[in-house]
N, C-alpha and C positions, 0 to 999 in steps of 0.2 A: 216705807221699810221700817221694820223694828231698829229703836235706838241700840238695845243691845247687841246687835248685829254689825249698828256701824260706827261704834266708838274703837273695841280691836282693832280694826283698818287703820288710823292714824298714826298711831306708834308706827305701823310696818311702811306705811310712806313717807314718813322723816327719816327712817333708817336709809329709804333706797335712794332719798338726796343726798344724804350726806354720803353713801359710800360715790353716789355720782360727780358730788364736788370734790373727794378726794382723788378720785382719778383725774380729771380736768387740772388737778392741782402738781398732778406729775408732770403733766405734758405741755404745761405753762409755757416751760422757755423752751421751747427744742432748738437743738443745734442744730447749723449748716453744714447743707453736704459740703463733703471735700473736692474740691475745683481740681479738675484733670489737669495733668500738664500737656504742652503741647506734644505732636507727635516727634518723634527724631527723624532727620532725613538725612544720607550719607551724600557728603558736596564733595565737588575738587574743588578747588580752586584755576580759573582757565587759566592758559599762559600762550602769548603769540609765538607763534614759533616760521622757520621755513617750512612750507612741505610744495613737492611736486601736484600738480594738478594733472594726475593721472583720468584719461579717457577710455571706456570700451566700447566700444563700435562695432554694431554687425558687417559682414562685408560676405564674397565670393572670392574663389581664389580665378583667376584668370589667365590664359597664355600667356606669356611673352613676346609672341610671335605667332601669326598662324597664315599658314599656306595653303591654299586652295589649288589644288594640281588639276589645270585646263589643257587638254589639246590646244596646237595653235597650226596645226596640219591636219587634213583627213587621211584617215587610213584604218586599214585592220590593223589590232593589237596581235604581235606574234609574241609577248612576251613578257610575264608580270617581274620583276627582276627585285622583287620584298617582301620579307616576311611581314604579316599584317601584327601591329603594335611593339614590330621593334625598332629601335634606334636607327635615323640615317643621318648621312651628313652633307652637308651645301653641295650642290654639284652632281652627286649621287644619283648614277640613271635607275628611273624606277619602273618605268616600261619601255618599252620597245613595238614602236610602230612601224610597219612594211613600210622601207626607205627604197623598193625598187625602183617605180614610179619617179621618183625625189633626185635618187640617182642618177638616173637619166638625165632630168631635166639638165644637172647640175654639171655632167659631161660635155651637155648639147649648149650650154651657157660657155663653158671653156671653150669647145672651139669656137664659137661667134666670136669668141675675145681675142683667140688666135689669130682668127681670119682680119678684124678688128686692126689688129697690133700692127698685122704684115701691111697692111693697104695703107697705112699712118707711116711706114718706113718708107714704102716708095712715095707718096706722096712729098714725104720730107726732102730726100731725097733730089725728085723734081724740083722743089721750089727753091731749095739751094742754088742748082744749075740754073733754072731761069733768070733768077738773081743776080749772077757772074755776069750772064750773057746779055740782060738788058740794061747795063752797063755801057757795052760797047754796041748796042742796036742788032745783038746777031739776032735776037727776036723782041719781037713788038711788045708795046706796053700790055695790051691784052693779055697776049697768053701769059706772061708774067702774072697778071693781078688773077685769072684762074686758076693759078697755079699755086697761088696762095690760097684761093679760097679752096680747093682741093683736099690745103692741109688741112686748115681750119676743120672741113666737113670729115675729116678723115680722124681728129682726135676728140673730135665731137663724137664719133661712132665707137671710140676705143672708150671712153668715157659708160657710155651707154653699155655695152658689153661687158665691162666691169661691174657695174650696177646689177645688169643681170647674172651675172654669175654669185656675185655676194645676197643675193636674193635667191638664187638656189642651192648655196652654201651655209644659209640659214635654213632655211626649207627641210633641206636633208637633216642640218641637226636636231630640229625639233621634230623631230621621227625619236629623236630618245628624249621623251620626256625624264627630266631632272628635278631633284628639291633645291630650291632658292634662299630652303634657309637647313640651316642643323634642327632635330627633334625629334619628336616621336610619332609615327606614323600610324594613321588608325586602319580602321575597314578599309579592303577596296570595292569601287564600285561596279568595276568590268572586270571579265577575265580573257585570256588568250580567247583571238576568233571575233569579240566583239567590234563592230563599226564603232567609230569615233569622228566628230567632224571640230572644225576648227573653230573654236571660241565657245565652245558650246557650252549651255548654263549649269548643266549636271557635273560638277566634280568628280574625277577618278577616285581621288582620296583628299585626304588632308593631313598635314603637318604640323603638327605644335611644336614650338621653342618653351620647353617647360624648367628653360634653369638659365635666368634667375626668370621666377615667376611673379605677377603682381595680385595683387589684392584688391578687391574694389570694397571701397568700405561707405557706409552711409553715414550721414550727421545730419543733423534738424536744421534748417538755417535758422530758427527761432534759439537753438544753444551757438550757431555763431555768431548771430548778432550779440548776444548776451556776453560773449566772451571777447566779442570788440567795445563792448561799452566798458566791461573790467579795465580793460587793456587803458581804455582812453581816461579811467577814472584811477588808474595807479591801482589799483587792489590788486592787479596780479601782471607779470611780465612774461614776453616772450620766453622761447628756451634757445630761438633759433634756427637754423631755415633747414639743418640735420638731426633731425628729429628719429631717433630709433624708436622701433616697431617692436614689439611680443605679441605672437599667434598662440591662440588658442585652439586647440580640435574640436571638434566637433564630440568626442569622449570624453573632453574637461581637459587632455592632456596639456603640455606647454611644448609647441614647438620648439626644438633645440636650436636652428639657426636665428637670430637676431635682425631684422630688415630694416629699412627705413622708408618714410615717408618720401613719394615719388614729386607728385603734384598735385592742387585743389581745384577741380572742377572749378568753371568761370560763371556758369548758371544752374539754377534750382529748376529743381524736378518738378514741373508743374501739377502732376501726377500724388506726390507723395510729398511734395513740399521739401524734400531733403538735398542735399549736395554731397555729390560722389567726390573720395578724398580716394587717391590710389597709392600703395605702399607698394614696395619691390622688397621680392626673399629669396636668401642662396634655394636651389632645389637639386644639390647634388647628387641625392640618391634619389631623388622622383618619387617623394614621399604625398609630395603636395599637387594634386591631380585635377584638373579644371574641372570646376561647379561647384566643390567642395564649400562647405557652408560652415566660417568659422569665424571669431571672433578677434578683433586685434586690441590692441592697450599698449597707449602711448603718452606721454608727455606732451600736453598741448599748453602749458603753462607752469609756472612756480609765482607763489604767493610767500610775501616774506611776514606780514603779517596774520598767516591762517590761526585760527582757531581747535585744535584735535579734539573733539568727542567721541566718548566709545559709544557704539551701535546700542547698548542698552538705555543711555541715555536722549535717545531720539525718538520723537511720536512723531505720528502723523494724522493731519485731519482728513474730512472725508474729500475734499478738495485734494487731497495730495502734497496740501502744504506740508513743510517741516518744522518744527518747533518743539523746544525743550523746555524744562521748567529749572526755573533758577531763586535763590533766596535773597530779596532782596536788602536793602539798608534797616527796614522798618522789620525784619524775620520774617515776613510775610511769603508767600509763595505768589509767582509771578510767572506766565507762560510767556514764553518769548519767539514768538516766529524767525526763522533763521534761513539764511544763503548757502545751499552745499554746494561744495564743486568735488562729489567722488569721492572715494574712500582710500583710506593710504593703512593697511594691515585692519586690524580688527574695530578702526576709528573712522568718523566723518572727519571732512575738512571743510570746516565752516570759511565764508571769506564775507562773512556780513549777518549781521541782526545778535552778535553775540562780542564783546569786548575783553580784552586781559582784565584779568583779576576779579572775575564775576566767582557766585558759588552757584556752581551747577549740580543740582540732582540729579546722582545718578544712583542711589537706593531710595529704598520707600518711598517711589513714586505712586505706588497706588493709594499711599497715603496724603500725599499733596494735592490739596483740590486747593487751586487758584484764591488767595486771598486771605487762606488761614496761619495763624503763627503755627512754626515749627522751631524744633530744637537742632540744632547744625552739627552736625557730626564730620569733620573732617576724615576722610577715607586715610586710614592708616595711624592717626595718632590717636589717643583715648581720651574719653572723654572725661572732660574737666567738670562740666557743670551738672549738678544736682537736676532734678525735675522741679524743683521749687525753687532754686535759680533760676532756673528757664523762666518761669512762668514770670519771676520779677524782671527777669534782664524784657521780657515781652511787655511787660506794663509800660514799664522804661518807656521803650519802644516807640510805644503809642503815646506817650505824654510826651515825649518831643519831637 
């Protein structure tokens, strides 16, 4: 290449170092970014308290009482003597079966007992006399000692004739069949005209006792063992062996009468693993009507050391466990698996995995991921510390 061509060039390539080292020369020292403060997260502070250990349990609501109306006579029905689904009471005849038959018998039983009675008088009678008289030998020891057995066989017969008459003074009464108990009376299943025989499997009708009524309710035996090892480990105490009861409808409503706990089943449902607990409730106006499918809630214990967290502060993993997140000594955030026993208003009742005087997150949990510093904001009072206090009061933290 021609010299002249390439001396030009040099002046313009020290020009574009040096404007290259001047820039290099700006950006020499650069500054650090500025270090984020931790996040803020709104804590309580726990505090032990009492609370009831409130239960709700599915259940059925169930008779009282129930009466299956049997023939215990054959005969034709002459006569339905109830309205179907209204109210009867103990005693209350509720059909009427052709007692002619019955009648009879029960006439022809009286006079056997008559005839019975009369032949026991003379007999008696005779052996009195024979008595007297072989005494002084006016008759022999024979007829005396037949004369006894006379009587003998004679109130042995009165005996028997009595028998059968209170056997067809039964007979004829159950010609009117009766309710054995008070309630309310459903379908019937014969009407006037129909045969009927004695003991027979098909019920007339039937009778419920619907006030007071009971409750059948279910519980896991896996949550009553759990609540006997409380029991046995002091976390939580009886309430006592009267135990009231609140129903729920089946609409969400709250039943008005107030029940209590009857008795606990003695064995688990091999079926479903669970144990039938039965409560008893007023049913004055027959509000509460058998199969009814509702909910009860009761006091099955009190804890004097529970723990209250509100609902927003509970998670749960994919297992179903429960656990909260809480800040520990070091600022750090720390997930803490926890013990519920039910909720008492818009709170859990913790009775284990959580202590008085913890700080529990119950804001910007979406910000608390497990292990990172935060800044603690107590729910209610304001806040004191800077973001650049934070961040020192967190260095702190971790140097000791």
């Amino acid at each position: 290449m021609n010299t002249r061509f390439r001396q030009p060039a040099l002046p313009t390539m020290m020009l574009a170092c040096a404007l290259v080292l001047a820039a290099c020369g700006k950006d020499s020292s650069p500054s650090a970014p500025a270090e984020m403060p931790p996040p803020v997260v709104g804590v309580i502070v726990t505090t032990a308290e009492s609370a009831p250990l409130v239960t709700e349990l599915p259940g059925r609501t169930t008779p009282f009482m129930v009466a299956e109306l049997r023939p215990q006579v054959t005969g034709i029905i002459q006569k339905r003597l109830f309205t179907e689904g209204s109210t009867v009471t103990a005693g209350q005849t509720l059909y009427q079966i052709d007692p002619s038959t019955y009648k009879a018998a029960y006439d022809s039983a009286a006079a056997n007992k008559a005839r019975a009675e009369a032949n026991h008088y003379n007999a008696q009678l005779k052996a009195e006399r024979y008595a007297e008289l072989v005494d002084i030998e006016a008759v022999s020891k024979q007829a005396n000692d037949d004369a006894i057995a006379a009587l003998k066989q004679a109130e042995a017969e009165v005996a028997a004739a009595r028998a059968a008459l209170d056997k067809a003074r039964i007979d004829l009464d159950f010609t009117r069949v009766k309710s054995p108990i008070p309630g309310r009376i459903g379908r019937s299943s014969v009407t006037p005209g129909a045969l009927v025989t004695a003991n027979q499997p098909a019920a007339l009708a039937i009778v419920q006792q619907l006030d007071p009524i009971y409750v059948d309710l279910t519980q896991s035996s896996a949550d009553l063992q759990r609540m006997r090892r409380d029991v046995a480990s002091g976390k939580i105490s009886l309430v006592g062996e009267d135990i009231p009861v609140q129903l729920i409808l089946e609409d969400g409503s709250l039943y008005e009468e107030s029940g209590k706990l009857a008795f606990s089943e003695v064995s688990v449902d091999p079926g479903t693993g669970s144990v039938t607990l039965r409560a008893s409730f007023p049913n004055p106006d027959g509000a509460l009507l058998p199969g009814m499918y509702v909910r009860a809630r009761m006091v099955q214990g009190q804890s004097e050391q529970a723990i209250m967290v509100p609902h927003a502060a509970m998670s749960h993993d994919q297992r179903g466990s429960s656990f909260v997140m809480v800040v520990n000594a070091e600022s750090k955030v720390e997930p803490r698996f926890v013990q519920t026993r039910g909720v008492q208003g818009d709170k859990w009742i913790i009775i284990g995995g959580l202590a008085a005087g913890e700080k529990l997150i119950v804001e910007g949990l979406q910000k608390a991921r497990p292990g990172i510093l935060v800044q603690v904001q107590v729910i209610g009072t304001p806040q004191s510390a800077t973001p650049e206090q934070a961040v020192a009061s967190a260095r702190a933290a971790n140097r000791d």
